[in-house]
DRENLOKE-475376 format. One record per residue: residue in one letter; x, y, z of N, C-alpha, C in turn; residue number from 1. Coordinates in steps of 0.02 Angstrom, whole numbers, plus 32768, in hexadecimal, padded with zeros to 4 digits. Last residue first. Layout:
! DRENLOKE-475376
  rest   n_u   n_v   n_w  ca_u  ca_v  ca_w   c_u   c_v   c_w   nr
     a     X     Y     Z     X     Y     Z     X     Y     Z  NUM
...
***
This chain:
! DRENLOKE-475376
  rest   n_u   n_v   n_w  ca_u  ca_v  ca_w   c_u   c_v   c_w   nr
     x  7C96  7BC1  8132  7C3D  7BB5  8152  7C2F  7B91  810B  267
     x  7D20  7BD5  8101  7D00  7BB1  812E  7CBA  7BA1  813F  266
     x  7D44  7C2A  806F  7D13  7C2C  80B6  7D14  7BE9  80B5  265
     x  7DEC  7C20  8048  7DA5  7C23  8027  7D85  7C20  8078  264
     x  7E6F  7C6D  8040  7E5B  7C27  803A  7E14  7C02  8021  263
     x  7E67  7CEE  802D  7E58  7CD0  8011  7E61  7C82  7FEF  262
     x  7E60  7CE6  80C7  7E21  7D14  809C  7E1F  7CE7  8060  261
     x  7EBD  7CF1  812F  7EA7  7CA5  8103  7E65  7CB9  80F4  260
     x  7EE5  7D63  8138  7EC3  7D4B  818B  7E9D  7CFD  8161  259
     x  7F28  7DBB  80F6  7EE7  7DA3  80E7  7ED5  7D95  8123  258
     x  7FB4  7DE5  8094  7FA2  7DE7  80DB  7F55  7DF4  80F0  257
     x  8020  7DA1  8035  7FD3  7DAB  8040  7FDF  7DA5  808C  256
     x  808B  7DE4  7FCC  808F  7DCB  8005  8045  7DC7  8031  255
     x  80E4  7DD1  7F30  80A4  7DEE  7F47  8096  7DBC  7F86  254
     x  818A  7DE0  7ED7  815C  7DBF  7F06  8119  7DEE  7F27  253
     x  81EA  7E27  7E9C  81A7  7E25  7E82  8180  7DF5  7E9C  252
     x  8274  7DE8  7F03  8254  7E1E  7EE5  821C  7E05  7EA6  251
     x  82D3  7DAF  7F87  8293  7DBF  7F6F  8290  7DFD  7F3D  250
     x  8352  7DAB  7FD0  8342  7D86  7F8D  8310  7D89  7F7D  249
     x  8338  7DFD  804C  836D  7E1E  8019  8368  7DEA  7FD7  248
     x  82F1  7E0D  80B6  82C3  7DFE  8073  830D  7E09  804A  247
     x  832E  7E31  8117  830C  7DF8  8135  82F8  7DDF  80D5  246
     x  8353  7EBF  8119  8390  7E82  80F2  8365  7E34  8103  245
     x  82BB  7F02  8101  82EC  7EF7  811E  8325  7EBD  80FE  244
     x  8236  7F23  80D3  825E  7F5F  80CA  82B8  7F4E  80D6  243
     x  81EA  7E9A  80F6  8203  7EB6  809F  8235  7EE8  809F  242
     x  81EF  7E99  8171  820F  7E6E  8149  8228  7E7C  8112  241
     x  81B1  7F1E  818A  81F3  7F10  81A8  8215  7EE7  8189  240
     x  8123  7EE7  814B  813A  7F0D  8130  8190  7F2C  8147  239
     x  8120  7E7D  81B3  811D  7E78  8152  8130  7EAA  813B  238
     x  80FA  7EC4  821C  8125  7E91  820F  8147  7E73  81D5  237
     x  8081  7F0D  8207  80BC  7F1A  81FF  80F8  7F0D  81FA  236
     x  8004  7ED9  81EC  8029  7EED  81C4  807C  7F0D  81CB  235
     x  7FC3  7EED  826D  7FCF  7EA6  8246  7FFB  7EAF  821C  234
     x  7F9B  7F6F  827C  7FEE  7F48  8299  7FE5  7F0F  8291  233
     x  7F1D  7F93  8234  7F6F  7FAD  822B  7FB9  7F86  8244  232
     x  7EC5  7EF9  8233  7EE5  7F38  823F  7F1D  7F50  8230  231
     x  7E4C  7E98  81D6  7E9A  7EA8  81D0  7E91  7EEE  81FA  230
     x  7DC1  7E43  8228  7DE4  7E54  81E1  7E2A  7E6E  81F4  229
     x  7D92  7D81  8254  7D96  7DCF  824E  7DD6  7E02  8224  228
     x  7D9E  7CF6  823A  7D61  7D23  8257  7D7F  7D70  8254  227
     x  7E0F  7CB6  81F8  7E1A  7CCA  8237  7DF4  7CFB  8265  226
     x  7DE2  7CA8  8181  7DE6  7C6F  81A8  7DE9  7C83  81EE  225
     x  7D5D  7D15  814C  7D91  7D13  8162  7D95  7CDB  8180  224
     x  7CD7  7D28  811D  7CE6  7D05  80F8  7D3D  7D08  8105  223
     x  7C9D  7D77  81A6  7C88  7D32  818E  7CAD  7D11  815A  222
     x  7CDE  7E02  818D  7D0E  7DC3  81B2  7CE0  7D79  81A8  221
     x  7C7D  7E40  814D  7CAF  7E22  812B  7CCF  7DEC  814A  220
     x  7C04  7E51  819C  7BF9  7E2A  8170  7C36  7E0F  8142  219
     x  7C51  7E89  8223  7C47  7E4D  8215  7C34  7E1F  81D5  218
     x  7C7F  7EE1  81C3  7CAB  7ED2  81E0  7CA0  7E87  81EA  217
     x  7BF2  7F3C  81B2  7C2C  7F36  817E  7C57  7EDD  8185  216
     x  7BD3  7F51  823D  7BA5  7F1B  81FC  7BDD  7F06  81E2  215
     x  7C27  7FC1  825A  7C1B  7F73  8280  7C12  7F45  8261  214
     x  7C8E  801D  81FE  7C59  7FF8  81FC  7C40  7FC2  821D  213
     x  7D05  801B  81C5  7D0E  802D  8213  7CCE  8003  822D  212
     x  7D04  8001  8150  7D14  7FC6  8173  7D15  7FE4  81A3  211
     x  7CF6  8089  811B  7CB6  8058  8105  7CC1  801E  8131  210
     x  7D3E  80F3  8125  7D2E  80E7  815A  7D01  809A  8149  209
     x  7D40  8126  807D  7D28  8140  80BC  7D12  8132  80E5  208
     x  7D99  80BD  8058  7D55  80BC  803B  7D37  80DA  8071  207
     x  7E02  80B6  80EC  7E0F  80C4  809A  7DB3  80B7  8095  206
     x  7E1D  80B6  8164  7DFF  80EB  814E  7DF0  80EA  80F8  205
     x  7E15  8009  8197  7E41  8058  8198  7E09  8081  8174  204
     x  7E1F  7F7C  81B3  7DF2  7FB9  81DC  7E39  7FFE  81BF  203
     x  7E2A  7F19  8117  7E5B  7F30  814D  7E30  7F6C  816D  202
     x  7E45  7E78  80BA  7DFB  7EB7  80DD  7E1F  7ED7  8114  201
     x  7ED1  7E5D  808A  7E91  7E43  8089  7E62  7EAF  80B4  200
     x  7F58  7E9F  8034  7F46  7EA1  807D  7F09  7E86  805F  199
     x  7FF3  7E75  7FE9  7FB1  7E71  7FE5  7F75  7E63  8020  198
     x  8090  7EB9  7FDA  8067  7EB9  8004  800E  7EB1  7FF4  197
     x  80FC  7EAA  7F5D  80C1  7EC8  7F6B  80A4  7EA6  7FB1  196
     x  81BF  7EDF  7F21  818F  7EB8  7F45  8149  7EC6  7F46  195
     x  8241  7EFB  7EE3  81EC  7F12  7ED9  81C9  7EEC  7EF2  194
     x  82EF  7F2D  7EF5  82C5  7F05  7EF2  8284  7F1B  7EFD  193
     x  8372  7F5C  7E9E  8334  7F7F  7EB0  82EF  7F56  7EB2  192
     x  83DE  7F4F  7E60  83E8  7F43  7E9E  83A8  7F58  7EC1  191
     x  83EA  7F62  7DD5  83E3  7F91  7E0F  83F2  7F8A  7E43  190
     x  83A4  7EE9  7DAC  83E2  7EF5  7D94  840E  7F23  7DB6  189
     x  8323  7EF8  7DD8  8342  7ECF  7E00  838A  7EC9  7DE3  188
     x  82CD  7F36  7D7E  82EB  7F80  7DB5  8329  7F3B  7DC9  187
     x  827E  7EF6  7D25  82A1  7F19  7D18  82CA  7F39  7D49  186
     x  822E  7E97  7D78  8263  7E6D  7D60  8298  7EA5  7D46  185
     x  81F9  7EF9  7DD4  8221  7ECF  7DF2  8258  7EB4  7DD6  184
     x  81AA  7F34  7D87  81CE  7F5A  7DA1  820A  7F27  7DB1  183
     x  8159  7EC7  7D77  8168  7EDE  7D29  819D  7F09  7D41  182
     x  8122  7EAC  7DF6  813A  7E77  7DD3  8156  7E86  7D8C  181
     x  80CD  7F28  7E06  8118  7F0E  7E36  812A  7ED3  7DF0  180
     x  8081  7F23  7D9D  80AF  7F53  7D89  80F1  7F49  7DBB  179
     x  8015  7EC0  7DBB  804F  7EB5  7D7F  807B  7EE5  7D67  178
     x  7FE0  7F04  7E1F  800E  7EC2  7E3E  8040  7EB7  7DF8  177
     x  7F97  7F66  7DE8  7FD1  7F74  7E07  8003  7F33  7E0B  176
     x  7F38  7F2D  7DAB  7F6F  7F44  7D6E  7FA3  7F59  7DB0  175
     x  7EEF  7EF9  7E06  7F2A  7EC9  7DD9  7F50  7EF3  7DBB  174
     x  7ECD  7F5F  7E36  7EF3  7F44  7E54  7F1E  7F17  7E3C  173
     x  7E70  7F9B  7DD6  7EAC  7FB2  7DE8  7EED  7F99  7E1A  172
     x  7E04  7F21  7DD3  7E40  7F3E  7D8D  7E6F  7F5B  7DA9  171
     x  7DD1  7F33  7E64  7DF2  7EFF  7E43  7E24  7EFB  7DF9  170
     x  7DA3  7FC4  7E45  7DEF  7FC0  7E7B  7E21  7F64  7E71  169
     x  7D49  7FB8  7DE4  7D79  7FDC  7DCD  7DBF  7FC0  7DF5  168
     x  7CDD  7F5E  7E1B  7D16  7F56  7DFC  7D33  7F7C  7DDB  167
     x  7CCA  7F6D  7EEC  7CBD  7F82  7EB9  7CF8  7F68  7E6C  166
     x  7CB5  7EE4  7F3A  7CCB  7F1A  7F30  7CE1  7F31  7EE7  165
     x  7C66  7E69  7F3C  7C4E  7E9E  7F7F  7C6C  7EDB  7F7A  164
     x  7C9A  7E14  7EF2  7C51  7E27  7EEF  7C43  7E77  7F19  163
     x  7D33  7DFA  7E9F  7D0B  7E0A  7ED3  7CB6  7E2D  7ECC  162
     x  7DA2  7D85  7E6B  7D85  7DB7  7E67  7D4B  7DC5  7EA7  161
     x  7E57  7D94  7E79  7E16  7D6C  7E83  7DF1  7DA8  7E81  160
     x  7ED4  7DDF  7E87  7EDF  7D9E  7E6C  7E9F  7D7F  7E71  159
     x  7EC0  7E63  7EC0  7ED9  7E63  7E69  7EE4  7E1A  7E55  158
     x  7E82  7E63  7F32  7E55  7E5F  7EF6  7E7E  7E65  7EC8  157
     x  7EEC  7E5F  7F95  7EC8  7E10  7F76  7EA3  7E08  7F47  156
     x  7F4B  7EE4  7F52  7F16  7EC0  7F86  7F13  7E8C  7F64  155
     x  7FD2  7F49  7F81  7F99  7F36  7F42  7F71  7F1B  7F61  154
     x  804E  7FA8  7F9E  8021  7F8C  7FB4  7FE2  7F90  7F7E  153
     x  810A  7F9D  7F77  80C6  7FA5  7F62  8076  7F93  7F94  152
     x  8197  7FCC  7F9A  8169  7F84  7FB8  8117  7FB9  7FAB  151
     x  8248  7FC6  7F5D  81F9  7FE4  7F64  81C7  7FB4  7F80  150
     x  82DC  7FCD  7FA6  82AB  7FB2  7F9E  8272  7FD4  7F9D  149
     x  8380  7FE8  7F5A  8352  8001  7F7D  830E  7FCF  7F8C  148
     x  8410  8040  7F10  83DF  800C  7EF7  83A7  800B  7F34  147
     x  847B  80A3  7F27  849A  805E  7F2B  845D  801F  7F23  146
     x  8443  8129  7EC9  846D  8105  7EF1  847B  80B1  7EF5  145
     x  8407  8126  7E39  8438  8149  7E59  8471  813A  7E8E  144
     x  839E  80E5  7E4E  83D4  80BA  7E1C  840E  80FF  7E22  143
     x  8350  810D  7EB1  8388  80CE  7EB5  83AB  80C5  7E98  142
     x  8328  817F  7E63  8354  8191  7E87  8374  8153  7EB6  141
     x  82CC  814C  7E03  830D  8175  7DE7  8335  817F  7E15  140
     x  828A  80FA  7E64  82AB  80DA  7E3A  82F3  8101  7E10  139
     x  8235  8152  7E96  8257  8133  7EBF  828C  8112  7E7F  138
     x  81D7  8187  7E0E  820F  81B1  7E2B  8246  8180  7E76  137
     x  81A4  810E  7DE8  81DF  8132  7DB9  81F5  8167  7DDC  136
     x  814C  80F5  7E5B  8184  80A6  7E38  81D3  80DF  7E24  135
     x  80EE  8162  7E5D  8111  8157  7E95  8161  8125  7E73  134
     x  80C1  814C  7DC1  80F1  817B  7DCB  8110  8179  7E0F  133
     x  8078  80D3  7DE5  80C0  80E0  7DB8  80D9  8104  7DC3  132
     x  8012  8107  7E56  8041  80CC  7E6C  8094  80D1  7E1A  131
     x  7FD8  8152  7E02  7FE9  8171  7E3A  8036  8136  7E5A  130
     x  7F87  80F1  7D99  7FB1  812C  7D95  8003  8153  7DB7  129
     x  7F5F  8097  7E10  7F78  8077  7DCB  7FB6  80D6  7DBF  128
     x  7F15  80F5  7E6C  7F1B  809D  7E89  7F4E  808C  7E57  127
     x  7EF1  816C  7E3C  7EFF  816B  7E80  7F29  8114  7E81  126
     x  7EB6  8150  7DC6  7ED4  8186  7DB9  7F10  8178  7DFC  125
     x  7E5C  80DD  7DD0  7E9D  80C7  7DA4  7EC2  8112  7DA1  124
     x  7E00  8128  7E1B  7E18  80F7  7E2C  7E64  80EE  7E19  123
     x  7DCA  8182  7DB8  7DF3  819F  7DF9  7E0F  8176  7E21  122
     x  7DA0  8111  7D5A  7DE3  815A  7D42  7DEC  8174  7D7A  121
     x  7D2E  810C  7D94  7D67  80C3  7D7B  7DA5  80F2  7D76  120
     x  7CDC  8175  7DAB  7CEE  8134  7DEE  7D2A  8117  7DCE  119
     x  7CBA  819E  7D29  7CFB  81CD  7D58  7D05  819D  7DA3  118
     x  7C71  813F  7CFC  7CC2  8149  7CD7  7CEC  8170  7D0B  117
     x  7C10  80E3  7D5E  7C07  8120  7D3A  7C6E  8132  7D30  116
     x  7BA6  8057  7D4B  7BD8  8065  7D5B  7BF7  80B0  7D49  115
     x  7B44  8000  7D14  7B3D  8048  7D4F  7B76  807C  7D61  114
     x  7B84  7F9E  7CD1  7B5B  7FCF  7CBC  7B4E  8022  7CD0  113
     x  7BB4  7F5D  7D43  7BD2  7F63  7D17  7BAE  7FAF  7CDA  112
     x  7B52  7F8B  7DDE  7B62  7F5E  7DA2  7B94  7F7C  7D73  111
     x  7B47  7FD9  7E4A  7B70  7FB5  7E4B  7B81  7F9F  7E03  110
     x  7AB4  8000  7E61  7AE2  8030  7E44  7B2A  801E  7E46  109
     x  7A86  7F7D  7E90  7A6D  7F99  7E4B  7AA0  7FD2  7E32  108
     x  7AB0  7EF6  7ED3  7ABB  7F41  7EDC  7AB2  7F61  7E9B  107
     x  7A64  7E5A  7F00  7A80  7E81  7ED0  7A8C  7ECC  7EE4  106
     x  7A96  7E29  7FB1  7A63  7E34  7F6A  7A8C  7E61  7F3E  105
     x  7AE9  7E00  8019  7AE3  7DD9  7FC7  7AA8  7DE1  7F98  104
     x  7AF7  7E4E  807C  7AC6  7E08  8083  7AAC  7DF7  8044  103
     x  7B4A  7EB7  8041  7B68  7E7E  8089  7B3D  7E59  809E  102
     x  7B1B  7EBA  7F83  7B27  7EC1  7FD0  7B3B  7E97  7FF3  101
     x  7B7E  7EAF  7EE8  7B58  7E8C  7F2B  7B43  7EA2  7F7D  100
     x  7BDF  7EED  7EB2  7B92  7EDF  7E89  7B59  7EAE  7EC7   99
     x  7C23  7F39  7F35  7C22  7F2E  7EF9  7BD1  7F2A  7EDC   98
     x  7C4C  7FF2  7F7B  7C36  7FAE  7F83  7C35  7F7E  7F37   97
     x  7D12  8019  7F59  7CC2  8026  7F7A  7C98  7FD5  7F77   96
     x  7D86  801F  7F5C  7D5E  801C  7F0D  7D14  8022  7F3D   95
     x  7E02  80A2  7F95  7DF5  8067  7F89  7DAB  8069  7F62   94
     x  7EAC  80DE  7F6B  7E4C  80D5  7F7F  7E42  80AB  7F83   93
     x  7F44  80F2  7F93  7F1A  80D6  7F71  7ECC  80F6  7F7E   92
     x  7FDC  80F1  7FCA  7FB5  812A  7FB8  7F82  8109  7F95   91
     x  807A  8088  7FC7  802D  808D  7FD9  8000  80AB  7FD7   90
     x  80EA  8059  7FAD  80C1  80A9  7F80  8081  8089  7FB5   89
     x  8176  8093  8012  8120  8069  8013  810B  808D  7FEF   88
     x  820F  806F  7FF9  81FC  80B7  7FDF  8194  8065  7FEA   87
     x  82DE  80A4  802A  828C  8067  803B  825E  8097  8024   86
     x  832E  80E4  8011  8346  80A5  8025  82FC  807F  8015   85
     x  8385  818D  7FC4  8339  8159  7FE2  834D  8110  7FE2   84
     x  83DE  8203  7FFC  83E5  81CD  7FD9  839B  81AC  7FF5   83
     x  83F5  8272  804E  8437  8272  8008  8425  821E  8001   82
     x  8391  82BA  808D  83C3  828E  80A7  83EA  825F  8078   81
     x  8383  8343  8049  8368  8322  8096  83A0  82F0  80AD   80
     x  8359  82FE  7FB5  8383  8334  7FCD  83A1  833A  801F   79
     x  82F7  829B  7FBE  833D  8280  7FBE  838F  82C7  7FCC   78
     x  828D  82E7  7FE4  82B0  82B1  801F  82E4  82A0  8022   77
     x  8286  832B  7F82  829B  835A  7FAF  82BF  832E  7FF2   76
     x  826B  82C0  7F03  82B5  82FD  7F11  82C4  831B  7F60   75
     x  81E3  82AA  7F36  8231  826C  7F4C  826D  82A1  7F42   74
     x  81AA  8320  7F29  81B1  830B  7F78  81DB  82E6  7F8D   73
     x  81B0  8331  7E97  81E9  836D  7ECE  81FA  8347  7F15   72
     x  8164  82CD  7E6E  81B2  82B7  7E72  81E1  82F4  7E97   71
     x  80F7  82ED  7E9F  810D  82B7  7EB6  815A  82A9  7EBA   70
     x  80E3  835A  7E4C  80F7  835A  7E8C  8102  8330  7EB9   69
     x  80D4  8323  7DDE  8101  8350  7DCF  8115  834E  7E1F   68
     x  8068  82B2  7DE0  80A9  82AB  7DCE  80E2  82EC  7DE4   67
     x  7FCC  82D3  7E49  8016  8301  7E28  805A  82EE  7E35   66
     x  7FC9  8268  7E97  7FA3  8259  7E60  7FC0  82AE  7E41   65
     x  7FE5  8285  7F10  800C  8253  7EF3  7FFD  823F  7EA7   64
     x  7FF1  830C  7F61  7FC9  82D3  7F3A  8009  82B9  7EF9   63
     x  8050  832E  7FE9  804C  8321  7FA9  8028  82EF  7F9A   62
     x  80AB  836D  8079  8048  8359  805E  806C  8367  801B   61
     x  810E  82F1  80D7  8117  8325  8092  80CC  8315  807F   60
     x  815B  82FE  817A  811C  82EB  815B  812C  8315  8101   59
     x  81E0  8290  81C0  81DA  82DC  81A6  8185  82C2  817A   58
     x  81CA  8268  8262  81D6  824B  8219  81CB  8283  8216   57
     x  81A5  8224  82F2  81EF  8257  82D6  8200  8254  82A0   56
     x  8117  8205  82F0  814F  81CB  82F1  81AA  81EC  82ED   55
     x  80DE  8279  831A  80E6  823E  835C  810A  8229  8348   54
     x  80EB  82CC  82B0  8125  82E9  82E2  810B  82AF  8320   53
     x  80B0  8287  8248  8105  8285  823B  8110  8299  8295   52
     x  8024  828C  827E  8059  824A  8279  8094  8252  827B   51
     x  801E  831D  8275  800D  82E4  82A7  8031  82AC  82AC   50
     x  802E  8326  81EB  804D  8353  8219  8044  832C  8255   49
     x  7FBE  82DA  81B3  8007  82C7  81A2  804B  82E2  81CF   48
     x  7F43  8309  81DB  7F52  82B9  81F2  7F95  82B2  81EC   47
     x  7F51  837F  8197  7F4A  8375  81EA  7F63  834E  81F5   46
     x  7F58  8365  810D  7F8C  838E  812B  7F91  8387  8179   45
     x  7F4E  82CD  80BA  7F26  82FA  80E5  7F54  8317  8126   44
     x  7FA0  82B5  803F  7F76  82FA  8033  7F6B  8306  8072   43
     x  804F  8273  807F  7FFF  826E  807D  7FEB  82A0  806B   42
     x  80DA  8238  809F  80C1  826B  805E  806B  8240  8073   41
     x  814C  821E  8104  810B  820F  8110  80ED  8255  80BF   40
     x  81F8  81DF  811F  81D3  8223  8108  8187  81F6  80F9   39
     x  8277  81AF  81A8  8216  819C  8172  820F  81D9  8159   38
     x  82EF  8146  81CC  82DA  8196  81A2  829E  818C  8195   37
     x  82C1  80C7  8241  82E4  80E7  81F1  82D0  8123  81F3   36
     x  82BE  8082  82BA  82F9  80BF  82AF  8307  80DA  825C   35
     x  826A  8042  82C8  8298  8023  82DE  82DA  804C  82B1   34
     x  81FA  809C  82BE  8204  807D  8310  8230  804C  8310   33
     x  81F3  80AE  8243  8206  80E8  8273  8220  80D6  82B3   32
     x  81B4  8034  8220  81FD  8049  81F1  8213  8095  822D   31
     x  814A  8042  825E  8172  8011  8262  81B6  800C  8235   30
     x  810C  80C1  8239  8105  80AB  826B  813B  8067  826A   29
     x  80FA  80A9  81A4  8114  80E0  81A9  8130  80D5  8200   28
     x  8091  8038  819B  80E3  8028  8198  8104  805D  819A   27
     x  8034  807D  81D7  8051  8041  8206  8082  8031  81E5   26
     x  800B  80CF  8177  803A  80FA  81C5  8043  80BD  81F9   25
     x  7FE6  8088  8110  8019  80BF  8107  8041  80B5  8149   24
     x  7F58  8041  815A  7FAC  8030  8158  7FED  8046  814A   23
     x  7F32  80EA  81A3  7F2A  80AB  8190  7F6F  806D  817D   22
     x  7FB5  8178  817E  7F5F  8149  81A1  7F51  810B  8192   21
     x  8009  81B5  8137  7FEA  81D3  8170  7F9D  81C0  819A   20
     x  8030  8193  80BA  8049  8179  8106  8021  8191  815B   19
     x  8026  818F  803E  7FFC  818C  805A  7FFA  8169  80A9   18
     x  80E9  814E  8029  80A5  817F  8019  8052  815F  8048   17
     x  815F  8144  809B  811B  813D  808C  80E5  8166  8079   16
     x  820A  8133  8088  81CA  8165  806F  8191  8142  8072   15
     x  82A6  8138  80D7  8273  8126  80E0  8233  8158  80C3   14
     x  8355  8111  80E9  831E  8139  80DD  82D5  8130  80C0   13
     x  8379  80B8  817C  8358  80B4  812E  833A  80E6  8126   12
     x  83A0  80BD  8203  83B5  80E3  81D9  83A5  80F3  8196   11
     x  8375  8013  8219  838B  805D  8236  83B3  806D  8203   10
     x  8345  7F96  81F6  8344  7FC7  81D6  8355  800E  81EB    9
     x  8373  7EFB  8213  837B  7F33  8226  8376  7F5D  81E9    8
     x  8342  7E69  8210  8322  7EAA  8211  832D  7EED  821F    7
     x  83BC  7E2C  822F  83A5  7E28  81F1  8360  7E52  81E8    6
     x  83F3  7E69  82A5  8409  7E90  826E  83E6  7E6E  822A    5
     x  838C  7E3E  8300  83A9  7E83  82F7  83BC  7E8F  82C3    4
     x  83AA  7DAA  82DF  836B  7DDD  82C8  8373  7E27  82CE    3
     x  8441  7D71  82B2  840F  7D95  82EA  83DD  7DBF  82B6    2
     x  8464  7CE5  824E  8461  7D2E  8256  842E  7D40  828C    1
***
């Protein structure tokens, strides 16, 4: 088979939540630039208006963390264009620093102890919550049509643990990775395959900017095989794969895109 067509996704209708930045808007960006439908659902109304009208995507501002309006935004897409094909929940936070600083001392307002209930609950509200109800409204409207693919984004912290970031986002990440894999075995009768995307340390905006950070960056890429951390268009290739007939026998698979993070450090 030609790669053209075992990647072809023209025409897919196309949803990335939290699309409007960071890796969101690199697979919003690479599902656009080889001709799918994109709808882009982000809260931040500027960034989202911006993006949709460079890539020719329709933008929808919705928090994703209101079920009720989450599911008008997939109604209104699927209204739009009489059916959904490909759906990135991606919309997340991220967990902040952990019980350790980036030159391995303890972090006192880090600990388990320190830890304060509305950090863990706005986490698991946005990262765990936010991510089901994205699952259950794409899902009422595959099993409508002819079946579809979701492609989750979780991280390397739902399979190891971590010092340097915070543990609520390590809980919420597993509980995500075991909801593709709980989606997967159920939806795949459907024709509705669930894949995840597990990105390592990536420069975007998530934990407000914290990896833009020079320090940041270097003190993380030290424990990278490949010295330095993840951008937006590393990711996109993986994410073309998953959306496309390239993946058509995959489902509840988790796809690490690390830079051999968690292989383990080298030094």
């Amino acid at each position: 088979m030609k790669a053209s067509s075992l990647f072809d996704v023209s025409g897919l209708v196309t949803v990335v939540t939290g699309g409007a930045s960071g890796i969101g808007l690199a697979y919003a960006q690479a599902m656009a630039d080889n001709g799918a439908a994109v709808t882009i659902f982000d809260l931040d109304e500027s960034r989202l208006e911006a993006q949709a009208r460079r890539l020719g995507a329709q933008g929808i501002r919705v928090d994703v963390t209101d079920r009720n309006a989450l599911h008008r935004a997939f109604d209104e897409t699927v209204r739009r264009h009489g059916r959904l094909d490909v759906v990135f929940a991606n919309a997340g936070i991220g967990g902040g620093p952990g019980f350790l600083t980036l030159d391995g001392k303890r972090n006192a307002a880090r600990t388990f102890e320190a830890l304060d209930s509305d950090y863990w609950e706005r986490i698991f509200k946005i990262d765990v919550d936010a991510l089901f109800s994205t699952l259950q409204a794409a899902a009422k409207h595959m099993k409508a049509g002819q079946g579809g693919r979701i492609i989750v984004t979780t991280s390397i912290s739902a399979v190891k643990t971590e010092s340097m970031v915070g543990a609520p986002y390590v809980a919420a990440k597993a509980a995500a990775a075991q909801l593709v894999r709980q989606a997967a075995l159920e939806l795949a009768a459907y024709n509705i395959l669930v894949n995840a995307i597990a990105p390592g340390p990536f420069v975007t905006n998530i934990s407000g900017g914290r990896l833009q950070d020079q320090e940041v960056q270097a003190a993380l890429a030290r424990y990278c095989p490949l010295r330095r951390l993840g951008y937006p268009d590393d990711i996109e290739g993986l994410a073309l794969f998953l959306a496309s007939p390239a993946s058509k026998y995959m489902t509840g698979a988790s796809l690490t895109v690390d830079g051999g993070t968690t292989l383990g450090s080298v030094e």
